[in-house]
C-alpha positions, -999 to 999 in steps of 0.1 A, spaced: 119 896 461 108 877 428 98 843 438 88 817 415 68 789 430 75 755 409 55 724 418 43 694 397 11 682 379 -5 649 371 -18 662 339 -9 686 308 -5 717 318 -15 745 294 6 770 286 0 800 310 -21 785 333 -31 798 362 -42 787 398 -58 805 426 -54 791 461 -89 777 460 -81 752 429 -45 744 443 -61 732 478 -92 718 461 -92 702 424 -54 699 424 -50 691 458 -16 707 468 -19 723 504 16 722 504 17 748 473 -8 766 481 4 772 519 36 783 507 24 809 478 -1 821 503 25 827 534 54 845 506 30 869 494 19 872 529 57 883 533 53 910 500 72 891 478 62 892 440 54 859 432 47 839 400 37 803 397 48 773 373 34 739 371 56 712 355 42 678 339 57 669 309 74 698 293 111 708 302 111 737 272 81 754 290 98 753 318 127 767 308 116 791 291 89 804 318 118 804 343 138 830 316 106 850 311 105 857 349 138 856 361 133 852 394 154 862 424 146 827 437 127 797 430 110 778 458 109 745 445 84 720 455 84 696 426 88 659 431 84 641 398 80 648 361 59 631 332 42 615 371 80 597 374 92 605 414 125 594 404 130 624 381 126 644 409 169 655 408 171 663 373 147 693 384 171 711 403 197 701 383 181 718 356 180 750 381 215 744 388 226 744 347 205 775 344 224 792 374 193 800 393 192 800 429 159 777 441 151 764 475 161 728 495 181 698 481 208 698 452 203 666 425 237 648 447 211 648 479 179 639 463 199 611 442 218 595 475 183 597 501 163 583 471 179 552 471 174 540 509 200 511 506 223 532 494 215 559 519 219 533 546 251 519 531 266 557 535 255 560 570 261 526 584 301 539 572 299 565 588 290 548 624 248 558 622 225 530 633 204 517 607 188 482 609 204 451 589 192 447 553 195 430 524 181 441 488 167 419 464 168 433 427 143 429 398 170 415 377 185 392 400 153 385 429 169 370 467 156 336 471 173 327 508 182 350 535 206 331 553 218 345 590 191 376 590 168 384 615 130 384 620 107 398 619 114 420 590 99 445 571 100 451 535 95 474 515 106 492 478 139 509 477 126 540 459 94 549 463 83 571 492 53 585 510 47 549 521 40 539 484 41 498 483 36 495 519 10 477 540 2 456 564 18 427 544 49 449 545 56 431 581 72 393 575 75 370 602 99 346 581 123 343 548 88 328 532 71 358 538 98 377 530 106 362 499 72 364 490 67 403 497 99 412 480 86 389 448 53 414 452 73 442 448 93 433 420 61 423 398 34 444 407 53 477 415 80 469 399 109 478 422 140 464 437 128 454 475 145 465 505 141 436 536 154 449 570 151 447 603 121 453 621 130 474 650 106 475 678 101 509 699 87 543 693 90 564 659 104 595 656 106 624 632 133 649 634 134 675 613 169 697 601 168 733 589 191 759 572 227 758 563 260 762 569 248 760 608 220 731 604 189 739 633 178 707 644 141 710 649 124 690 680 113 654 676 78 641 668 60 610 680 42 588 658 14 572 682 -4 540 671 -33 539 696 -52 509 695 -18 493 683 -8 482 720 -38 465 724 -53 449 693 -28 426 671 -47 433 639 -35 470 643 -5 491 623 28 491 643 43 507 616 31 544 589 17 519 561 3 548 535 -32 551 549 -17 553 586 2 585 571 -25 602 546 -61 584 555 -79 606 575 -110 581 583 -86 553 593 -60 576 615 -97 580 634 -101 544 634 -75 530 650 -64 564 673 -30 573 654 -18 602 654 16 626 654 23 651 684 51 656 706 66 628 721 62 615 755 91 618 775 123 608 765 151 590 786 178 613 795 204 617 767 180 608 738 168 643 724 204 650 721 215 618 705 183 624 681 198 660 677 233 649 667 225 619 645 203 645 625 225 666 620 253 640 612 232 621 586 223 658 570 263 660 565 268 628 551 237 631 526 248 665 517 213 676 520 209 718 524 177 736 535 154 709 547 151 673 563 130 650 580 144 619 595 121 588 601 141 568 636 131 541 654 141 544 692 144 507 708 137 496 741 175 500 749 171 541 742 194 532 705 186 560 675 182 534 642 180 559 612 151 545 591 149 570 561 158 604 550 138 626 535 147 657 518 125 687 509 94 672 534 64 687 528 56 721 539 17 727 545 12 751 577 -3 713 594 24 690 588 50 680 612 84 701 599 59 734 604 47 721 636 84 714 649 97 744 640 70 764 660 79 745 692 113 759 686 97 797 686 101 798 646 61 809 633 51 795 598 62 828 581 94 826 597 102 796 587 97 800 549 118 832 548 144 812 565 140 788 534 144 816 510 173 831 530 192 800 526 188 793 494 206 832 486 233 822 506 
């Protein structure tokens, strides 16, 4: 099978450029890509590679020089804008080429998180109360909501714009954080909830018969014992190797759960996968309180796919290898 690998740059990309595995891990640092084009030839497909940064003719017309059979997309922004990130499989979908993971309807609904809370709070999934506050029109009162709260941008992801500061105590605080967000990232602020308990991952594979992929615990360490410590996946909990070490967190399987919990987590994820219209992959962020409730707390299509992270790490506790796993990408994306 002709696969063409698309992934994005944070710089001009010459025309014809190419990338062995070494520069993808190393100077570009994408894992993820270079994982993935490693495991498909791996699997003897042909495959070809194309960078994206700033130029939509080059694309196109590098996607009609190769014709692929299928194109494994892994691109999340263009011109170093994340909220591009659906116009590039809507651009596959206008040129009638099968690709890999979410349609633009997907990425546009799970991009938004109020709005993806909105849809699932309709639908009868637990999410914790929020309110937005708007560039254009900033909250300055948060009358009958409860605290502690924790805000961050309604767009962004990775952990982008939050911290430890993320975590309010009060509507001060609150106010203050969502004013920070508005001026210095410049983003409308989501303020919800903060729900105490354990964080889960759950991750959701293939269509039309969805896999739901075991959980994974998030596990602060020092967190239980020292105040100062994240309670919560602020960016540098998430990508900082030197501070995970720090403070002891770390992702694994979870401890065990109360009876009837795996399968709520199993049912939810595959609910909020329907409602999202999301196809190939998913990773769901929960919180599980102390009275064994599921609160969905994002939804994240087309997850990252490095051979370490936790969607390949899942998916090998349910007897599905790495290799496995991406043909099962590919297969549903011919379907």
């Amino acid at each position: 099978m002709k696969v063409l690998v698309l992934f994005d740059l944070d710089r001009h990309v010459e025309p014809d450029e190419s990338f062995t595995l070494k520069a993808l891990r190393k100077e570009e640092q994408k894992p993820t890509e270079a994982d993935v084009i490693s495991c498909l030839r791996g699997l003897g497909h042909e495959v070809e590679t194309l960078a994206v940064y700033d130029d939509v003719r080059e694309m196109i017309d590098r996607i009609k020089t190769v014709a692929p059979d299928v194109v494994f997309n892994l691109c999340e922004s263009f011109f170093l804008d994340r909220s591009h990130e659906p116009n590039i499989p809507a651009l596959l979908d206008l040129m009638k080429v099968r690709y890999t993971g979410a349609g633009p309807d997907s990425l546009l609904l799970c991009k938004d998180k109020a709005l993806t809370k909105k849809l699932l709070s309709f639908h009868h999934v637990r999410v914790a109360g929020f309110r937005v506050s708007t560039k254009t029109h900033p909250l300055r009162r948060l009358a009958r909501f409860r605290f502690p709260a924790f805000v961050k941008p309604v767009a962004e992801e990775g952990s982008d714009g939050i911290s430890k500061a993320s975590f309010v105590k009060n509507e001060a605080e609150a106010i203050e954080r969502a004013t920070f967000i508005h001026e210095k990232i410049g983003s409308d602020a989501l303020i919800e909830e903060y729900i105490e308990g354990r964080e889960l991952t759950v991750g959701v594979v293939g269509n039309p018969r969805p896999l739901t992929l075991p959980p994974r615990e998030t596990f602060f360490g020092k967190a239980e014992t020292d105040e100062h410590a994240p309670h919560f996946a602020t960016a540098r909990a998430k990508f900082d190797d030197a501070y995970r070490r720090k403070w002891g967190i770390r992702n694994g399987a979870p401890d065990p759960l109360p009876d009837g919990v795996a399968e709520k987590l199993a049912r939810t994820a595959r609910l909020a996968y329907r409602i999202l219209k999301v196809r190939g992959l998913v990773r769901l962020d929960v919180r599980l309180s102390a009275d064994n409730d599921v609160f969905v707390i994002e939804v994240n299509p087309n997850p990252s796919l490095a051979r370490g992270d936790d969607i390949a790490a899942t998916a090998k506790e349910a007897g599905i290898e790495y290799e496995q796993l991406i043909q099962r990408i590919l297969d549903n994306a011919l379907r």
